[in-house]
C-alpha positions as CSV (number, residue, x, y, z in Angstrom):
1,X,116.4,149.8,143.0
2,X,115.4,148.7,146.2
3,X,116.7,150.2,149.9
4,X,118.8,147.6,151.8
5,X,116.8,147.2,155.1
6,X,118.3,145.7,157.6
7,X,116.6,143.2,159.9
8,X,113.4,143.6,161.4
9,X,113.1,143.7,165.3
10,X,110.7,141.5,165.8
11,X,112.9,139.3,163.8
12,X,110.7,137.6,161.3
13,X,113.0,138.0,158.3
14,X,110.3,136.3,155.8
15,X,107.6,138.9,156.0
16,X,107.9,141.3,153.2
17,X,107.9,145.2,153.5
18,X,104.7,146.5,153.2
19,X,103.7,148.6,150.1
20,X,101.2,151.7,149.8
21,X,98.0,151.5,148.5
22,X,98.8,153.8,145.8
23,X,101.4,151.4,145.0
24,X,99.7,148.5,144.6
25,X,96.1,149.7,142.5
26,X,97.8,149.9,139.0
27,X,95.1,148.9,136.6
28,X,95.3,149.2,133.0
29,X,92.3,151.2,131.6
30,X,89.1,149.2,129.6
31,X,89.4,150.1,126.3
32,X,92.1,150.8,123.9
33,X,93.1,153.9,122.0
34,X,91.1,153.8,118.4
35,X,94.3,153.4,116.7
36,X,95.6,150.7,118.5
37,X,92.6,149.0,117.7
38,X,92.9,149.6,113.8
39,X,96.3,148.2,114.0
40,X,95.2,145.2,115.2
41,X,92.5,144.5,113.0
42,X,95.1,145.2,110.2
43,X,97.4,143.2,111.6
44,X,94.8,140.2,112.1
45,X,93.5,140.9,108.8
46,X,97.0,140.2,107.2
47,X,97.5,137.6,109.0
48,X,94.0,135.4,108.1
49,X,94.6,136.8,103.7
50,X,98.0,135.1,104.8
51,X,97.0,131.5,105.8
52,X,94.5,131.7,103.4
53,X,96.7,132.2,100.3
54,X,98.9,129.3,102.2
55,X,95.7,127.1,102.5
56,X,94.9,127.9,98.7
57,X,98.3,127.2,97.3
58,X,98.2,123.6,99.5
59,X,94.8,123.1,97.7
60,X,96.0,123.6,94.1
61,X,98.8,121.7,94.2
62,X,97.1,119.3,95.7
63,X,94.6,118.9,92.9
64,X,97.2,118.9,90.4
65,X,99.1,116.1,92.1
66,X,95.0,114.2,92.0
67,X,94.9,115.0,88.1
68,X,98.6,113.5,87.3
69,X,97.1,110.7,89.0
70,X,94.2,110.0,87.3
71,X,95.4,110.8,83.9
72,X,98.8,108.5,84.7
73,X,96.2,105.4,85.8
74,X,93.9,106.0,82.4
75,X,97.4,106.3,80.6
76,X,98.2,103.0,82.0
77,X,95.0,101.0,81.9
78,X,94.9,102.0,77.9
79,X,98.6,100.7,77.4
80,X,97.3,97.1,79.5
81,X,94.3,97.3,76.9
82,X,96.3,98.1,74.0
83,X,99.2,95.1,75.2
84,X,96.6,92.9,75.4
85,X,96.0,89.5,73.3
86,X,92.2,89.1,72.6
87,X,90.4,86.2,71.5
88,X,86.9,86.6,70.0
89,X,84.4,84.1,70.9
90,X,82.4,83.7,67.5
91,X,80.3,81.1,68.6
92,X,77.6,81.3,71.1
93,X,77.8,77.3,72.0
94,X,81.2,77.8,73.4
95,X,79.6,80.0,76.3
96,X,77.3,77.1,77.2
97,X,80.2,74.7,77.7
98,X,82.5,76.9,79.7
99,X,82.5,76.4,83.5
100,X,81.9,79.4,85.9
101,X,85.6,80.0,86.4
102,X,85.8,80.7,83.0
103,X,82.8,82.4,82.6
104,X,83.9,84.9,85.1
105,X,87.3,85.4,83.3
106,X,85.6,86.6,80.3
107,X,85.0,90.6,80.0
108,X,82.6,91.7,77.3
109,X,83.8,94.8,75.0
């Protein structure tokens, strides 16, 4: 806790009280203790297995929700195929007659 000074005698009440040199060079030292240092690797190593296992897990499920798509899109284009009423064109003449709206409507098999 700091002394209660009164006021100065010059008056200037905003100047603050001057502190010692000893006081003011406080500086922290270069390097770190060795074990300090191995517990923040560790830490940092925990923490990167961490988000990876996150990033992993996001991938997976993401795959699997690509795979129920895909199979649920074949499922779906079989059961339009299978639905479907075909007509075979027999003859070859027809072809020749039909206009190319029609031509483009038909899907070989």
């Amino acid at each position: 806790m700091k002394k209660v000074k009164g006021k100065p005698k010059s008056g200037r009440v905003w100047k603050s009280e001057k502190k010692r040199k000893s006081d003011m060079i406080n500086v922290k030292s270069l390097h770190s203790s060795w074990m300090k240092k191995q517990e923040l690797r560790a830490k940092q190593e925990s923490i990167k297995s961490f988000e990876r296992e996150l990033k992993d897990a996001a991938k997976r499920t993401k795959e699997e929700k690509r795979k129920q798509l895909e199979e649920r899109q074949k499922r779906r284009e079989e059961n339009a195929r299978k639905a479907e009423v075909v007509q075979e064109i027999k003859s070859t003449t027809k072809l020749k007659r039909l206009k190319k709206k029609q031509l483009r409507l038909i899907q070989k098999r």
